[in-house]
C-alpha positions in Angstrom: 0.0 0.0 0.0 2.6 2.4 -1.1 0.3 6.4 -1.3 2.2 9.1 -2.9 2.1 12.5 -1.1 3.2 15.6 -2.9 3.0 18.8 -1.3 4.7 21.7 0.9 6.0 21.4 4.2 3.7 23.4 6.3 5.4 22.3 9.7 8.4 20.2 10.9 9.4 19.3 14.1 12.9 16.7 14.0 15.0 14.6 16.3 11.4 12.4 18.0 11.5 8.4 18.7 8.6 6.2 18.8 8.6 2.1 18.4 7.9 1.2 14.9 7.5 -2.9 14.3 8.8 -3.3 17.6 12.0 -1.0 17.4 12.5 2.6 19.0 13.5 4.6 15.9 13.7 8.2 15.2 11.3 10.2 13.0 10.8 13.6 11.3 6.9 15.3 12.2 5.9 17.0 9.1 2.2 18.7 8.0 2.3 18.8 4.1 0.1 20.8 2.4 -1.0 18.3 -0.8 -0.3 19.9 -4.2 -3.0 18.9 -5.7 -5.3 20.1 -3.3 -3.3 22.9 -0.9 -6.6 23.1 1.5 -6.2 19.1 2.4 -3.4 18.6 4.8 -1.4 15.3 5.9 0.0 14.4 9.2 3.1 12.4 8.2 5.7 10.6 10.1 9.3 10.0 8.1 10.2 6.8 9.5 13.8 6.4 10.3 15.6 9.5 10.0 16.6 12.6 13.1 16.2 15.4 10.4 15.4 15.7 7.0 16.9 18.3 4.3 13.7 19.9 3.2 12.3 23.0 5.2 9.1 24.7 6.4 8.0 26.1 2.6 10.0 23.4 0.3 8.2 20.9 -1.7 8.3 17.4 -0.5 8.2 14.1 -1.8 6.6 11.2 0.3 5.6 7.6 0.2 2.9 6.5 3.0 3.4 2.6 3.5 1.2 2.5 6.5 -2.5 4.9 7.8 -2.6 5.3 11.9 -6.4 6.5 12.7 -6.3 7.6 16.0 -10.2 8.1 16.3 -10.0 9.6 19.5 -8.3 13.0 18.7 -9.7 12.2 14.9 -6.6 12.3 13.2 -5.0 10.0 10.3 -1.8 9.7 10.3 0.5 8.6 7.9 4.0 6.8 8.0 6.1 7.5 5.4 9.2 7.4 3.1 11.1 10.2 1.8 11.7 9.7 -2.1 14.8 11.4 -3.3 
């Protein structure tokens, strides 16, 4: 289930850990604004890196391999790849 987001990097917060398939790994926070829609945003999660090179502003490229719902603050998450 690989989902393509596209889209500016609204916010970015760097250097966070979380357990992902049963390891502690670090992870980059980001809100993406979607290109082809700029009013739809997307909570993503890069999985496996402290920082990325992108900034608040740049265009980003992402891949979402996994969707979190957490139904209780009703927010979808994604974890994701960065594409190069």
């Amino acid at each position: 289930m690989d989902i393509p987001i596209n889209g500016t990097i609204l916010t970015k917060e760097t250097g966070l850990h979380a357990s992902f398939e049963g390891r502690d790994q670090p992870y980059v926070r980001c809100v993406v604004a979607r290109l082809d829609d700029p009013r739809r945003h997307a909570e993503t999660r890069i999985v496996g890196v402290e920082d990325i090179a992108q900034q608040v502003g740049d265009v980003i490229h992402l891949v979402a391999y996994r969707v979190v719902t957490d139904r209780n603050a009703g927010v979808v998450r994604f974890d994701c790849r960065l594409v190069s």
